[in-house]
C-alpha positions as CSV (number, residue, x, y, z in Angstrom):
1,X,117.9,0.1,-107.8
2,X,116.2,-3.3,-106.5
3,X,118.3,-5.4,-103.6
4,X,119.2,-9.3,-104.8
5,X,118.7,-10.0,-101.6
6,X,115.1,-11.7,-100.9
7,X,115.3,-11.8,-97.7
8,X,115.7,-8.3,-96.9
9,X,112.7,-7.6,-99.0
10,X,110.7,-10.2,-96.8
11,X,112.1,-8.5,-93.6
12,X,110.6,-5.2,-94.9
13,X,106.9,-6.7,-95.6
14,X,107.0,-8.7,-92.3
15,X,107.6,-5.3,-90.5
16,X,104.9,-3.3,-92.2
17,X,102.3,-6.2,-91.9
18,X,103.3,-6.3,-88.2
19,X,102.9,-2.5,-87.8
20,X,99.6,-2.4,-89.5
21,X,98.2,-4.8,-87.3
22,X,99.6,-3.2,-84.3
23,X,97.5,0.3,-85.6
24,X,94.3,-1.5,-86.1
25,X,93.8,-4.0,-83.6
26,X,91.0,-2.3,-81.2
27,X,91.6,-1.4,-78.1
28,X,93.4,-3.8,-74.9
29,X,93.0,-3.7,-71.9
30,X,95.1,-2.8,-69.4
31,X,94.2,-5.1,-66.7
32,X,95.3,-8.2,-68.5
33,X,96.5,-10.8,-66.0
34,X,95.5,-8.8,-63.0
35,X,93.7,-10.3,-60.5
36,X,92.0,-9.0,-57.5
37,X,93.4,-9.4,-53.7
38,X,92.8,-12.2,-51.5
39,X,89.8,-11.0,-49.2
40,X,89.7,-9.4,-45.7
41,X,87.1,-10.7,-44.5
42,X,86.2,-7.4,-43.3
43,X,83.0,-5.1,-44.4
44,X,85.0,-2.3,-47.1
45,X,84.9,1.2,-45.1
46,X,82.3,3.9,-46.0
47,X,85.0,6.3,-45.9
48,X,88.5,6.6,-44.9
49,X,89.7,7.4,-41.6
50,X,91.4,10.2,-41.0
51,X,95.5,10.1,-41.4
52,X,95.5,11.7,-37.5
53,X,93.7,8.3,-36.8
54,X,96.1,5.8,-38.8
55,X,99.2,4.1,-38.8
56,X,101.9,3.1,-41.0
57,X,103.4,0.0,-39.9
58,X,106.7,-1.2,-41.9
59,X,109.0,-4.1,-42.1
60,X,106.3,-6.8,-42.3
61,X,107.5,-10.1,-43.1
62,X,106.0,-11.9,-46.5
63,X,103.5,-14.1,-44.2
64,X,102.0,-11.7,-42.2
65,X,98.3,-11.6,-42.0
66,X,95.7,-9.3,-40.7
67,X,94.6,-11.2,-38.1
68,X,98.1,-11.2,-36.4
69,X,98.1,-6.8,-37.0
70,X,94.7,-6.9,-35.1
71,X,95.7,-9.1,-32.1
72,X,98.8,-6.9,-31.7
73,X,97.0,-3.4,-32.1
74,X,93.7,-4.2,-30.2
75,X,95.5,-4.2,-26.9
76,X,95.9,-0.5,-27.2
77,X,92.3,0.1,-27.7
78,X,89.5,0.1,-30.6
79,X,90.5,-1.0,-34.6
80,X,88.6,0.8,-36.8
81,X,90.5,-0.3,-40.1
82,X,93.7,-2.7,-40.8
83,X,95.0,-2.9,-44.3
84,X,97.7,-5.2,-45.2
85,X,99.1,-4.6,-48.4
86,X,99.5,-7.6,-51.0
87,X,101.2,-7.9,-54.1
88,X,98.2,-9.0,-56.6
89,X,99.9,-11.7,-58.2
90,X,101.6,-13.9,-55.4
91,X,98.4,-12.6,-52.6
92,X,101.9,-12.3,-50.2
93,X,102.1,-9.1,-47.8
94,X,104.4,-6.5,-49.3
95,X,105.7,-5.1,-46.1
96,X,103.6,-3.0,-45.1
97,X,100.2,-2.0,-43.8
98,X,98.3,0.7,-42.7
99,X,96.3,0.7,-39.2
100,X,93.2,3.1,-37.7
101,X,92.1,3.2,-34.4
102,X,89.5,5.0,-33.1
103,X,90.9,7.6,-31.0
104,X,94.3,10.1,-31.2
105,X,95.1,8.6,-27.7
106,X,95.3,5.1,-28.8
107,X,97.5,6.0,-31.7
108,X,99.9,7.3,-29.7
109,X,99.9,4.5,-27.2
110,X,100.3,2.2,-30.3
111,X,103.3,4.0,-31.7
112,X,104.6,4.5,-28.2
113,X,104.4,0.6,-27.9
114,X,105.0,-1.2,-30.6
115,X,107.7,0.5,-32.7
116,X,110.8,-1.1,-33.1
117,X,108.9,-4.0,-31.6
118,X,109.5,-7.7,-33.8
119,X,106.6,-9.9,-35.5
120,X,107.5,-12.9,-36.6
121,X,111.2,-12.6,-36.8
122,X,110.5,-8.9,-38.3
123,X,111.5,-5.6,-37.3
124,X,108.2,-3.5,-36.9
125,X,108.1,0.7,-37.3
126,X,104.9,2.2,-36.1
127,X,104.5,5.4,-37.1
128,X,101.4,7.9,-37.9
129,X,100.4,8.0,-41.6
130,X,101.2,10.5,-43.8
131,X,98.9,10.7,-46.3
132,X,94.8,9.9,-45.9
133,X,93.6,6.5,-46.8
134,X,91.4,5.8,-49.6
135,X,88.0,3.9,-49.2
136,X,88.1,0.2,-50.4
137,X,86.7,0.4,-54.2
């Protein structure tokens, strides 16, 4: 038994040329639309410091910058790495970053210092890292 209905029988082809297409179109990418980070401006690290080394710094406000992370954490002693993250679309800081210095002692005196401290109108928390870093791709 055949419908009267044309337009459910148009429905059903539409949906079956649509699938096949779907099936045999190639492959696509999955970076569609992405685009990279603004740069540093800083040389990309031959390997990642150690998580004993770095920092986790939260409740950065959507303007922050790296340069304003470096002139607050080099008073405490020697930056090896600063990594603000972005979001890749807008280029705007996400809230967080992650800091290296070079020695256990000025971690501490970082933490000790500037946690709970405000940037920009922002409630800063400085604490160690968790988890290693990963080099810059």
């Amino acid at each position: 038994y055949r419908s009267r209905s044309r337009s459910r029988d148009r429905y059903d082809r539409r949906d079956r040329d649509r699938d096949s297409r779907r099936r045999y179109s190639g492959s696509r990418s999955r970076s569609r639309g992405r685009r990279d980070p603004p740069p540093s401006g800083r040389p990309p690290l031959r390997g990642a410091p150690p998580k004993e080394l770095t920092m986790f710094v939260a409740g950065l406000g959507p303007s922050a910058h790296e340069q304003d992370l470096e002139a607050m954490f080099s008073r405490y002693g020697r930056l090896v790495d600063v990594r603000l993250n972005r979001d890749r679309f807008t280029g705007r800081c996400k809230g967080f970053a992650f800091v290296a210095m070079a020695r256990e002692e000025e971690v501490d005196e970082c933490i000790r210092r500037l946690d709970r401290t405000s940037i920009n109108g922002y409630r800063l928390t400085v604490e160690r890292a968790k988890t290693d870093l990963k080099p810059h791709p």
